[in-house]
VOGU-3710 file (C-alpha; in Angstrom, 3 decimals, decimal comma):
1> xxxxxxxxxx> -54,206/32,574/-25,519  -54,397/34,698/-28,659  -57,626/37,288/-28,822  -57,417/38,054/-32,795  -54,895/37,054/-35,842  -55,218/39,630/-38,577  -52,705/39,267/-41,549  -52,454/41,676/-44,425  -54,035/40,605/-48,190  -53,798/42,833/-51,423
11> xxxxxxxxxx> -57,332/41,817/-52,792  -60,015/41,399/-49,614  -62,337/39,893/-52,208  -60,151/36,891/-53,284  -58,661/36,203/-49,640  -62,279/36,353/-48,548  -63,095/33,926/-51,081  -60,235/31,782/-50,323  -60,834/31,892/-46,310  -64,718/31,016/-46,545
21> xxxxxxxxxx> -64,223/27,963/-48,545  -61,139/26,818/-46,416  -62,675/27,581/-43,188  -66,518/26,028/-44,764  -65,251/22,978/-44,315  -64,520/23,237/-40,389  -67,651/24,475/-39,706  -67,217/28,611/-39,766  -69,371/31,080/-40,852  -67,971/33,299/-43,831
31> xxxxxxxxxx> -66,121/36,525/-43,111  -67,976/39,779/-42,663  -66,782/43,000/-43,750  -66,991/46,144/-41,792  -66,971/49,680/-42,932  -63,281/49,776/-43,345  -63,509/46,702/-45,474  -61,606/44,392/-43,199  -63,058/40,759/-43,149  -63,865/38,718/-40,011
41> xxxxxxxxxx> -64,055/35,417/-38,842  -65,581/35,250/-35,468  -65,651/32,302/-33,771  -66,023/31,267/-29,778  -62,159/31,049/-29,042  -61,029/34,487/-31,338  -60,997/36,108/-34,437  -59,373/35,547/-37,419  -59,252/39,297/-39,917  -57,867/40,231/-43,104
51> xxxxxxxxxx> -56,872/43,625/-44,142  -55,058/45,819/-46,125  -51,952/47,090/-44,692  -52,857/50,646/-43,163  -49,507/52,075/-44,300  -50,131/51,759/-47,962  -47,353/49,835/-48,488  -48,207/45,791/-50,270  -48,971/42,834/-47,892  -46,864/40,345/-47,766
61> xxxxxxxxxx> -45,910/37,043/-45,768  -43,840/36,972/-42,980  -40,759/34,770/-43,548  -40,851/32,203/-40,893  -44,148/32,593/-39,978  -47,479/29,891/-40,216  -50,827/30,264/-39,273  -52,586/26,823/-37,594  -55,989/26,072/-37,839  -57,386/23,354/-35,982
71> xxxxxxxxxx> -59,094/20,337/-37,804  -61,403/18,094/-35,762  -60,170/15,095/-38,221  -57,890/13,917/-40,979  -60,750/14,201/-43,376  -60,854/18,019/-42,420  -57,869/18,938/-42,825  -57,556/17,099/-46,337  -61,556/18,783/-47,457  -59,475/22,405/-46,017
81> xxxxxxxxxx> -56,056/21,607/-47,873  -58,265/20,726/-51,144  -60,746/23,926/-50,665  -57,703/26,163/-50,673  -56,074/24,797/-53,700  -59,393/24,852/-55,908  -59,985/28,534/-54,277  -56,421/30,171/-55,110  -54,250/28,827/-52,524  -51,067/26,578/-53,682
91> xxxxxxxxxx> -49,517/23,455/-51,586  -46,635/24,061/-49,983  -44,529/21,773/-47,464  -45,455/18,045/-47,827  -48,558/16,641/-49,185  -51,037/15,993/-46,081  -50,703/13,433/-43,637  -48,965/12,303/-40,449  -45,760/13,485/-39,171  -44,168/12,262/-36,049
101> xxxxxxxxxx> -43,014/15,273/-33,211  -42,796/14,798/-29,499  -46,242/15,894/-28,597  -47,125/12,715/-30,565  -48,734/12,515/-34,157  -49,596/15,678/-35,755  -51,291/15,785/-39,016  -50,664/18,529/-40,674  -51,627/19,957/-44,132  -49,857/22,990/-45,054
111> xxxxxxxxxx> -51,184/25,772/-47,539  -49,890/29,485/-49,372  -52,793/31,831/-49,473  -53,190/33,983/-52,249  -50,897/36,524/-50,695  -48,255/33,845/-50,134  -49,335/33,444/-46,239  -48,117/29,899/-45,058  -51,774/27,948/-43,093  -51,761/24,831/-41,947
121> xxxxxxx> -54,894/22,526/-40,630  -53,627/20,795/-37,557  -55,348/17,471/-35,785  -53,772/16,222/-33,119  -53,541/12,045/-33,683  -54,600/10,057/-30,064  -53,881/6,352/-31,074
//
């Protein structure tokens, strides 16, 4: 469905830092950054960028807004959830695990970037 997701970060260095050991632990390749010094994540499906906003004016989060990643497992999301806190990231929402919604089990660990962007890893419980 979606071709890209770029959201806006003050300091490219410390979201990079943050992204690549978040994203690490589902199997991405750090973020490379181009001659504009934007960061990329490319993967099969899209492309996940960071940039500075090109009006000048200070990123910030959009109220109302999250970001999902997908997490092959539990243990994913809960190595992605503890990479972002140990790499400048806070918790945010309730602490990882299981919530019930009428797709069925999600499990969901939720995440503030350093820029105050609201992530979440998302693995979709079968049983």
């Amino acid at each position: 469905m979606f071709s890209h997701i770029m959201i806006g970060a003050n300091d490219i260095a410390a979201s990079k830092k943050f992204y690549d050991a978040i994203l690490a632990t589902m199997g991405h390749k750090p973020g490379v950054i181009d001659p504009k010094g934007r960061c990329f994540y490319y993967t099969e499906s899209g492309i996940f960028a960071l940039t500075k906003p090109i009006n000048g004016e200070p990123a910030d989060h959009g109220n109302g807004t999250t970001i999902g990643f997908a997490a092959a497992t539990p243990e994913i999301a809960d190595a992605w959830h503890a990479a972002g806190v140990e790499n400048g990231g806070s918790t945010c929402e309730q602490p990882p695990g299981v919530r019930p919604s009428p797709v069925g089990g999600l499990y969901l660990a939720y995440l503030r970037d350093p820029d105050g962007n609201k992530i979440c890893a998302l693995h979709r419980v079968t049983s």
